[in-house]
C-alpha positions as CSV (number, residue, x, y, z in Angstrom):
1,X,-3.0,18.0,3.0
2,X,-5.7,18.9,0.5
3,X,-9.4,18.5,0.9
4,X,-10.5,16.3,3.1
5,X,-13.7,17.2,3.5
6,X,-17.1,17.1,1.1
7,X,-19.1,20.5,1.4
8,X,-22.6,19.3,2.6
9,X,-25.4,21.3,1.0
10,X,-28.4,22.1,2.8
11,X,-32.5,21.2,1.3
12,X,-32.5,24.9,0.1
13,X,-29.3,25.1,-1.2
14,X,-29.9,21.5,-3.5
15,X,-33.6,23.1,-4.2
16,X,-32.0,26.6,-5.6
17,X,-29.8,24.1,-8.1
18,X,-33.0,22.2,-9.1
19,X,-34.8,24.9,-9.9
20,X,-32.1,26.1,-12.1
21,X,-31.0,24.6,-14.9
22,X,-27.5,21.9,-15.6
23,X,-24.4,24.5,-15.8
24,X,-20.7,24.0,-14.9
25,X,-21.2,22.5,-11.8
26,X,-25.0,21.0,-11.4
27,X,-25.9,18.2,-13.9
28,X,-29.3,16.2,-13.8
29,X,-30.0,12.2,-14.8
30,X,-33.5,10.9,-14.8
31,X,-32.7,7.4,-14.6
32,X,-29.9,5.1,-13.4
33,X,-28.8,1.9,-15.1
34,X,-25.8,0.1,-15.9
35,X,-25.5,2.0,-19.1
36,X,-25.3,5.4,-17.6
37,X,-22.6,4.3,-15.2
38,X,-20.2,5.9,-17.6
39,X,-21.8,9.5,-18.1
40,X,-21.8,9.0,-14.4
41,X,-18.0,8.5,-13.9
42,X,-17.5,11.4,-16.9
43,X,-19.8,13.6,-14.9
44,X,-17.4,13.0,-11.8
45,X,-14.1,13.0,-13.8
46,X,-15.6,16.5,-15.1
47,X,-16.0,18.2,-11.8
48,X,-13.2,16.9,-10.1
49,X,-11.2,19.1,-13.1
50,X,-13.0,22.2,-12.3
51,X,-11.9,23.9,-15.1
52,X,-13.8,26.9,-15.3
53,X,-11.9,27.2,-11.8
54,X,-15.0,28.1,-9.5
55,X,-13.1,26.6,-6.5
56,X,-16.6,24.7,-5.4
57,X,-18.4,20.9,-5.3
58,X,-20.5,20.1,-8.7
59,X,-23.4,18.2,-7.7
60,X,-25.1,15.3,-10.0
61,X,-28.1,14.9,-9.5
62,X,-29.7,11.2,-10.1
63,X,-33.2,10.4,-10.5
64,X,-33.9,14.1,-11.7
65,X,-35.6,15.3,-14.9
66,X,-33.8,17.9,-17.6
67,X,-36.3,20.4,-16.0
68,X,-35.0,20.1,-12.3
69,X,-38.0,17.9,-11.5
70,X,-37.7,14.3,-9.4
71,X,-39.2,11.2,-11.6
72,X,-39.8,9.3,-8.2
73,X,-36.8,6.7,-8.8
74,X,-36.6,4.2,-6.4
75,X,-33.5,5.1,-4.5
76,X,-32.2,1.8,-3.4
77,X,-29.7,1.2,-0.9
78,X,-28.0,-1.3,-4.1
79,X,-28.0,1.8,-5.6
80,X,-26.2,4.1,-3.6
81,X,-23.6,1.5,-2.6
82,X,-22.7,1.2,-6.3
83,X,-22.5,4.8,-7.2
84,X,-20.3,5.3,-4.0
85,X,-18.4,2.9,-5.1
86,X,-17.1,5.0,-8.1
87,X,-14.8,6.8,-5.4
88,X,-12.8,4.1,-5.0
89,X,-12.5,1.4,-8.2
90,X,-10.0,3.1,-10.0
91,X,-11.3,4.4,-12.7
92,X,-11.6,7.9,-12.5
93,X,-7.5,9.2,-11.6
94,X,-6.8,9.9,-9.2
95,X,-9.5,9.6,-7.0
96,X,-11.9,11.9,-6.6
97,X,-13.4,13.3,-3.2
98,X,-16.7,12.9,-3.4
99,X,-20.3,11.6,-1.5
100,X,-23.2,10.0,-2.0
101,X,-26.8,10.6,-0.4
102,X,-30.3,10.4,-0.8
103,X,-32.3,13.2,0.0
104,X,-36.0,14.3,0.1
105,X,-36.2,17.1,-2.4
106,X,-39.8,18.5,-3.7
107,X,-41.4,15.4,-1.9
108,X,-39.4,12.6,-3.6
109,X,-36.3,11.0,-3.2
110,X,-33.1,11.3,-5.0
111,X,-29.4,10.3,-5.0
112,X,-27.0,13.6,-4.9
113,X,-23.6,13.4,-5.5
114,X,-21.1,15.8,-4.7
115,X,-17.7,16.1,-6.3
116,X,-15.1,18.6,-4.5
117,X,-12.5,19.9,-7.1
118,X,-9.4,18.0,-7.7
119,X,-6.2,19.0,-5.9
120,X,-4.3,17.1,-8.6
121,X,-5.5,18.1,-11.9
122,X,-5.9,16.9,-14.2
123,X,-8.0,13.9,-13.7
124,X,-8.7,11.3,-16.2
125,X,-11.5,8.9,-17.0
126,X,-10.6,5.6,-19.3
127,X,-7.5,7.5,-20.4
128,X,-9.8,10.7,-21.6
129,X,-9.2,14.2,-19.4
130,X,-13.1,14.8,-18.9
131,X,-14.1,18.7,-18.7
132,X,-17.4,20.5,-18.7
133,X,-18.2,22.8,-20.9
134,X,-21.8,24.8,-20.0
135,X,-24.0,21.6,-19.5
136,X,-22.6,19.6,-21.5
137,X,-19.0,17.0,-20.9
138,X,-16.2,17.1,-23.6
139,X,-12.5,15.8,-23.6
140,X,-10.0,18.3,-22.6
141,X,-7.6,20.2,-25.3
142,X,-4.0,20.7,-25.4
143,X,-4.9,24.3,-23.9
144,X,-7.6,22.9,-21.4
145,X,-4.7,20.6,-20.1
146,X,-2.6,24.0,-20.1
147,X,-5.0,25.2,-17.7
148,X,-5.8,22.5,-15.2
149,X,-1.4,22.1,-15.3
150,X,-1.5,25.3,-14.1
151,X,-4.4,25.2,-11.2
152,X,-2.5,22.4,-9.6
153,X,1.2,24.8,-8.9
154,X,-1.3,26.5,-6.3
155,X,-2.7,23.9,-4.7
156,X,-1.4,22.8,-1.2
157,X,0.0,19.4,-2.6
158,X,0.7,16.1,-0.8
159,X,4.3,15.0,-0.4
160,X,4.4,13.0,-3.7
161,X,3.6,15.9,-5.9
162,X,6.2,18.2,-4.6
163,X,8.7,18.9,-6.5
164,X,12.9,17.6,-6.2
165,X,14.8,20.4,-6.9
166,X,18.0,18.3,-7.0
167,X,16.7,16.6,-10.1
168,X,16.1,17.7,-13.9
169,X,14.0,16.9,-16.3
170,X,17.0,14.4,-17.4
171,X,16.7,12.6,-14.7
172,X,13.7,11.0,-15.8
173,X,13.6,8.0,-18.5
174,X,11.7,9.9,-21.5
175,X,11.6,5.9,-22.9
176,X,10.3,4.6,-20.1
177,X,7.5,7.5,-19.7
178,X,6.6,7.1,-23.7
179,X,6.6,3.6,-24.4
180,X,5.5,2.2,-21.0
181,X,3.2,4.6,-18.9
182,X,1.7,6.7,-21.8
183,X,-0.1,3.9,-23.5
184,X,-1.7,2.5,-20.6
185,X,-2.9,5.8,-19.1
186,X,-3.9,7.2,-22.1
187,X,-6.7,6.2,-24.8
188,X,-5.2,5.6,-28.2
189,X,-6.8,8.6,-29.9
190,X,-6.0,10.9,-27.4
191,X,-1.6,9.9,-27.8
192,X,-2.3,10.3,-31.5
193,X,-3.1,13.7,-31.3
194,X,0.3,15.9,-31.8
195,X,-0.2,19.5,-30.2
196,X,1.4,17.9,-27.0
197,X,4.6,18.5,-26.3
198,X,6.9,16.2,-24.2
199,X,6.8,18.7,-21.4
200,X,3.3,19.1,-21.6
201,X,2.7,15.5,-21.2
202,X,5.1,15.1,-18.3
203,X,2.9,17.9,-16.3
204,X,-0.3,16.4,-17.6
205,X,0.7,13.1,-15.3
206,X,2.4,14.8,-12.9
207,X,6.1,13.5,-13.1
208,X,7.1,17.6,-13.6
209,X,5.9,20.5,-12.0
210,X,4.7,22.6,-14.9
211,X,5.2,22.9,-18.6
212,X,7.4,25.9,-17.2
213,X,9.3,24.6,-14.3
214,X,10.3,21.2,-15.8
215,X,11.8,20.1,-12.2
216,X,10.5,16.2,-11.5
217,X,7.8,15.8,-9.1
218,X,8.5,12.8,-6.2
219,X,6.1,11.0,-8.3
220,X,7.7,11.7,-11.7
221,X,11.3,10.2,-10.1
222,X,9.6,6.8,-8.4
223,X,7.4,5.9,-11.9
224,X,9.6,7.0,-14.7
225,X,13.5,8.2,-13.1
226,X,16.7,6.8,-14.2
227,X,18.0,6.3,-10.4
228,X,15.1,7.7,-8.0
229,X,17.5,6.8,-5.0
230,X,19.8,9.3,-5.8
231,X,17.5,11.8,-4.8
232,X,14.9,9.3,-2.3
233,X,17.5,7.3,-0.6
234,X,15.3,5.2,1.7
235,X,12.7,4.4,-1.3
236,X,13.6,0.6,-1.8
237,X,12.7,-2.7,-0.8
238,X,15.2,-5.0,1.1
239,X,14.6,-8.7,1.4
240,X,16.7,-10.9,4.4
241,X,15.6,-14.6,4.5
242,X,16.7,-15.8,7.9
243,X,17.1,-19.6,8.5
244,X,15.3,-19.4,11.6
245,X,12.5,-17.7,13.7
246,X,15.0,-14.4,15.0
247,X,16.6,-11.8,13.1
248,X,19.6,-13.4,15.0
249,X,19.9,-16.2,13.5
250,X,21.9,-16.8,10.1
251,X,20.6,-14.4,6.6
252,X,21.0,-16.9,3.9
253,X,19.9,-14.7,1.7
254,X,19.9,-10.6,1.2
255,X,19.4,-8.5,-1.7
256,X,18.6,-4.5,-1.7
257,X,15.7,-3.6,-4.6
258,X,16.3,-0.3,-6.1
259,X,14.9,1.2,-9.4
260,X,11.8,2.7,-10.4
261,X,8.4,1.7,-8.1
262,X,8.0,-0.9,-11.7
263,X,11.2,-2.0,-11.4
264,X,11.3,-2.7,-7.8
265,X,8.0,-4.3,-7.7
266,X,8.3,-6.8,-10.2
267,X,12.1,-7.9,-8.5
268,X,10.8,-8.2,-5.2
269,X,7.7,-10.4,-6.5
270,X,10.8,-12.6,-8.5
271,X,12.8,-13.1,-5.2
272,X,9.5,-13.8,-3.1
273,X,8.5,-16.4,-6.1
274,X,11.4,-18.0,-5.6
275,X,11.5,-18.4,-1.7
276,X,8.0,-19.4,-2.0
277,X,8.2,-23.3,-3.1
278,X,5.9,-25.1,-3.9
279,X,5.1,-28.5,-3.0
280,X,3.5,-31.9,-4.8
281,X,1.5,-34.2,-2.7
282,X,1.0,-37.4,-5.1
283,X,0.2,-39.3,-2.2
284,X,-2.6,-38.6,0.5
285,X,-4.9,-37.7,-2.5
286,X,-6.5,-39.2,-5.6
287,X,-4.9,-36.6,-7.8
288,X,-1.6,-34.6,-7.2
289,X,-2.2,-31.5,-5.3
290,X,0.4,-28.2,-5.4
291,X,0.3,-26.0,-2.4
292,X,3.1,-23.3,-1.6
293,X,3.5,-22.2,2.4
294,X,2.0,-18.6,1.0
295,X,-0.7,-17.6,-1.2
296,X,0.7,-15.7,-4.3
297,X,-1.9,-13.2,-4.2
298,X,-1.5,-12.4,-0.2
299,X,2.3,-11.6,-0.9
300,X,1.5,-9.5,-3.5
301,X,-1.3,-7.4,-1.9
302,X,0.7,-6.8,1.4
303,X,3.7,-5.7,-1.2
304,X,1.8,-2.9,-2.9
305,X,0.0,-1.9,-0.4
306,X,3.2,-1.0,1.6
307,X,4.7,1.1,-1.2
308,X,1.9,2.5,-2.3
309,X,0.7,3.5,1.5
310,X,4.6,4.4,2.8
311,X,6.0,7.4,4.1
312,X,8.2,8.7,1.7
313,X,8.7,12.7,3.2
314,X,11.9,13.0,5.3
315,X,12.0,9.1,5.5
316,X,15.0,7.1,4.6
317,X,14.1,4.1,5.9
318,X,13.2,1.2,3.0
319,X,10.4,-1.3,3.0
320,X,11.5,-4.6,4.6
321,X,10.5,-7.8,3.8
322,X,12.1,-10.5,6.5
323,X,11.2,-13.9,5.4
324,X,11.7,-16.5,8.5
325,X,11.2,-20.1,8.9
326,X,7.3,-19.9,10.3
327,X,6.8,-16.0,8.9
328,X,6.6,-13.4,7.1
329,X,7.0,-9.5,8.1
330,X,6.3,-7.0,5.7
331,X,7.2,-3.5,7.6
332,X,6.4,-0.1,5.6
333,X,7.5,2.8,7.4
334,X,5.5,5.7,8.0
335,X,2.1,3.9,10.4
336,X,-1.3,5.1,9.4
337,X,-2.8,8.3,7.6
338,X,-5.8,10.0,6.9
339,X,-9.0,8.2,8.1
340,X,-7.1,5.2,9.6
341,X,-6.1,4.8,12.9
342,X,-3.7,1.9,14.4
343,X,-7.5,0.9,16.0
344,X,-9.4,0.6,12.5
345,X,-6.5,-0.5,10.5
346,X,-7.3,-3.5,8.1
347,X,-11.5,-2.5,8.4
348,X,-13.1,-2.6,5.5
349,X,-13.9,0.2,3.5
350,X,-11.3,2.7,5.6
351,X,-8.9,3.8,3.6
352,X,-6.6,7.2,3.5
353,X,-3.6,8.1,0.7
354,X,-1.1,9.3,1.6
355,X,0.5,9.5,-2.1
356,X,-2.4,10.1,-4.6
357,X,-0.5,10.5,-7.3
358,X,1.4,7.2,-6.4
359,X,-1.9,5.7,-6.4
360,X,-2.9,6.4,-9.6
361,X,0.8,5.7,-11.3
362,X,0.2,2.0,-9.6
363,X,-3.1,1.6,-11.2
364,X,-1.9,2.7,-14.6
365,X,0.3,0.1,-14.5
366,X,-1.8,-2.6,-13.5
367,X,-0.3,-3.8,-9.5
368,X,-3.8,-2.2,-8.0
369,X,-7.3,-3.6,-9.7
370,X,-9.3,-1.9,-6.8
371,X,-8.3,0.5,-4.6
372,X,-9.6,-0.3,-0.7
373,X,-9.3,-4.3,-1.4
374,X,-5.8,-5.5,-1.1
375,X,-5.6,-6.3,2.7
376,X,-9.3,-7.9,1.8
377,X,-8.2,-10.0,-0.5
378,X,-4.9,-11.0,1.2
379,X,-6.9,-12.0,4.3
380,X,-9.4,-14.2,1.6
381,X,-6.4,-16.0,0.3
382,X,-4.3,-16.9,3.2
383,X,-7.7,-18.4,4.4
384,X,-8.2,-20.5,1.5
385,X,-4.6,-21.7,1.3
386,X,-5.0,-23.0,5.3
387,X,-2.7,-20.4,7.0
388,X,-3.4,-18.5,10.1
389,X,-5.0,-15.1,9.9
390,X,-3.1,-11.9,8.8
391,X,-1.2,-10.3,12.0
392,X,-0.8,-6.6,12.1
393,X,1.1,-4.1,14.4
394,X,0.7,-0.5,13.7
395,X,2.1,2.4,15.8
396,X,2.5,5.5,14.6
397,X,5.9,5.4,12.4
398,X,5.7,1.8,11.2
399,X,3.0,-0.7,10.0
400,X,4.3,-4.1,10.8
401,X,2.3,-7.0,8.1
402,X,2.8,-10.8,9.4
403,X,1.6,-13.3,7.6
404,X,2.2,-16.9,9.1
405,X,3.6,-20.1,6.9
406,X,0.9,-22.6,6.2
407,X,1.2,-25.7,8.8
């Protein structure tokens, strides 16, 4: 669902913008340093909101005078790596859909990027709603929030942003949302401000529909509801510890995680800590050495990573974590989407969400760093703590994650 797909401008199409001048969607930057990196990312926040609605990419262009002319920056490979990778580090939320070239314009080079608009306004940049007004970038208004609210009710909208008729508004935990999500996806000044009204700044992150149609989104219910099982039964976690290497063999322990995506998270990573035991060796080395049978951070990767990448549409089957006596399995239902395949699952730098919003409400709240990096860093940390490589099955309706106990 949604846009998959970055418009690709031709040479005379990029030429007609240049010899323009910076509007709603084009913006020029001679230069490119590690202080413009953030008029960068508020550039891309900015387009991604579209709000003077014109339905079409905005284009930055990098290495580009205020007159449309190319300065004849050198338009490094470094470069273009680290301005693609603005896509995906988590800062702008949720992520936008964007590319990154070079291209020969008026005999020189310089980096384009192009920003489609957001399905899931409004988007946010270091907790400010970015919008741009004419050529220049200012922070969105109670009304401006209004707006972009309103754009996304018409938008063909991945599972997670529909909406749960059989819930209310009460079925959401207004504490929970206020004291706990607001302030971290929020800058300080921007929560101070007092023209927004609860409803307003339920629609703003997506947990109801509109300021008018205050029914909870599947998002709203998993981040901030009261009992999101009522209406999602299959979105929980269970944990079986099997003494033994079959799922025959005797469940000495068995719990069911239920609660909000928070909630269920930090439980499971409780039970896992305490399954995971570590051991002293004061003997075979000078000093004492602590090693567990499974990297901390490995666990925890492969955990997010299956609810934040899960099916949760028409699905009622849960997570499962079976822990056995040489293994762990870690089975998320719902296989592959997007741009990965059961063939290039695990690849670097292939990644497709399934639940955006889910995304960002896991990034707000601090389980994701980096989007893209989890099975990355799972496979770096199982290799440092001396167990054999990360094992994966994937068909089309269930990704199976193994990771094997340390000898």
């Amino acid at each position: 669902m949604g846009r998959t797909v970055v418009q690709r401008f031709t040479d005379d199409e990029l030429l007609a913008m240049l010899n323009g001048s910076e509007s709603n969607r084009v913006e020029f930057k001679q230069e490119h340093n590690r202080g413009t990196y953030d008029k960068v990312r508020q550039a891309i926040c900015a387009f991604a909101n579209d709000l003077p609605n014109h339905d079409q990419p905005g284009v930055l262009f990098i290495g580009v005078n205020d007159s449309g002319e190319p300065v004849g920056l050198d338009i490094s490979d470094e470069l273009l790596r680290n301005l693609s990778a603005i896509k995906s580090e988590g800062r702008v939320l949720p992520l936008p859909v964007m590319t990154v070239q070079k291209r020969q314009l008026k005999g020189a080079d310089v980096a384009v990027i192009t920003v489609m608009p957001s399905d899931l306004p409004p988007v946010r940049y270091k907790g400010r709603i970015c919008i741009r007004i004419g050529p220049s970038h200012d922070t969105a208004s109670a009304q401006d929030e209004r707006i972009l609210n309103e754009k996304r009710r018409y938008r063909d909208l991945p599972f997670d942003q529909q909406s749960m008729p059989s819930a209310t508004i009460d079925s959401l935990s207004r504490s929970i949302f206020e004291n706990e999500y607001l302030p971290q996806a929020f800058a300080p000044d921007v929560l101070e401000a007092n023209d927004r009204s609860y409803e307003e700044r339920l629609a703003s992150c997506r947990m109801v529909v509109s300021t008018e149609d205050t029914t909870p989104t599947v998002t709203g219910l998993l981040a901030i509801g009261k009992s999101p099982q009522d209406f999602l039964p299959g979105a929980y976690i269970q944990f079986l510890r099997i003494n033994g290497t079959e799922l025959a063999d005797d469940v000495i322990d068995a719990h069911e995680i239920k609660g909000n995506i928070v909630a269920m998270l930090r439980n499971a990573e409780a039970i896992l800590r305490l399954h995971n035991r570590t051991a002293v060796d004061i003997v075979s080395q000078p000093t004492h050495q602590m090693t567990s049978p499974y990297p901390k951070p490995a666990l925890q990767q492969i955990l997010y990573n299956a609810a934040l990448h899960r099916s949760y549409e028409g699905n009622n089957a849960p997570i499962k974590i079976v822990w056995f006596n040489d293994r762990v399995e870690i089975i998320s239902p719902g296989g592959p989407f997007g741009d990965v395949t059961p063939e290039n699952f695990g690849e670097p730098n292939i990644v497709g969400y399934r639940n955006p919003a889910i995304a960002d409400v896991m990034m707000t709240y601090g389980f994701v760093q980096k989007f893209g990096r989890g099975i990355a860093t799972a496979k770096t940390a199982l290799e440092e703590n001396g167990n054999p490589p990360l094992k994966f099955k994937v068909d089309s309706h269930f990704v199976f994650c193994i990771l094997s106990a340390k000898p």
